[in-house]
C-alpha positions in Angstrom: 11.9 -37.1 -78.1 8.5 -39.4 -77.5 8.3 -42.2 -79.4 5.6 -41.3 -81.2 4.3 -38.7 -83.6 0.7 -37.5 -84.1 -0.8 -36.9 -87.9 -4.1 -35.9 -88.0 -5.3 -37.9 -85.2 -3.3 -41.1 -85.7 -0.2 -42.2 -84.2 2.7 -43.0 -86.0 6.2 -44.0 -84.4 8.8 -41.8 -85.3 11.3 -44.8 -86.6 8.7 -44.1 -89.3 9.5 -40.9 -90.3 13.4 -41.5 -90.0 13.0 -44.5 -91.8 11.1 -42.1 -94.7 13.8 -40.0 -94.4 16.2 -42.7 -94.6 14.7 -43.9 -98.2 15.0 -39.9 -99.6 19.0 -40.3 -98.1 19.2 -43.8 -100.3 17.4 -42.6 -103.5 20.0 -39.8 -103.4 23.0 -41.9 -103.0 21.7 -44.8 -105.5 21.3 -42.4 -108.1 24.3 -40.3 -107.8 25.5 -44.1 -108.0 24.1 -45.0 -110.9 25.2 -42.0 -112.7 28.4 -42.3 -111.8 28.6 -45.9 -113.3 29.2 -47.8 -110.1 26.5 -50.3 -110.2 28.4 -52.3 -112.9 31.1 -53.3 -110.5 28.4 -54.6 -108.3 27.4 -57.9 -108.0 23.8 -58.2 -106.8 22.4 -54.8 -107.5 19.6 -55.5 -105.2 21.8 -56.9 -102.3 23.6 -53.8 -102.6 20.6 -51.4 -102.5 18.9 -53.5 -99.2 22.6 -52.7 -97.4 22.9 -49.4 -98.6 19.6 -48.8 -97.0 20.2 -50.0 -93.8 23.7 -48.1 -93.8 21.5 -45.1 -94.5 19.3 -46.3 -91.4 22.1 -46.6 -89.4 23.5 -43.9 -89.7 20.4 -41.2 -89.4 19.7 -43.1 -86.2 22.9 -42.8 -84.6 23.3 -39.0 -85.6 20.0 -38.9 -83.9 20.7 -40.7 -81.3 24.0 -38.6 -80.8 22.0 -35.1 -81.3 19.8 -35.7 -78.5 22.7 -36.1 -75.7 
C-alpha cells in the first residue's frame, strides 16, 4: 500500500482515510453506547470518547497492518 492516496488531483495520506473511517467506527460504538445507557457510569464523557477513538484507531491500523502480511 503507498502512503498516499490521490483525489482529484491532490494528495492525501491514507492515515486520512483510516482515520475517517475510524470516526464512522466510533460514532457507531458511541451511540450504540449511549442507547444502551452506558455513558452514565462514566466519568468524563469526553475523556471517554477521545480514548474510545484512539482504541478505534488502533485497532483499524493494526487489522491493517495485519491484512497486508
Amino acid at each position: 500500500m503507498s502512503g498516499q492516496f490521490d483525489l482529484y488531483g491532490i494528495f492525501l495520506p491514507s492515515f486520512s482515510a483510516l482515520a475517517l473511517l475510524a470516526y464512522v467506527v466510533f460514532c457507531f460504538f458511541a451511540s450504540v453506547l449511549a442507547k444502551v445507557g452506558f455513558y452514565r457510569l462514566v466519568w468524563h464523557r469526553s475523556l471517554f470518547n477521545v480514548a474510545l477513538y484512539v482504541i478505534a484507531l488502533g485497532g483499524l491500523s493494526l487489522a491493517i497492518q495485519w491484512y497486508q502480511r
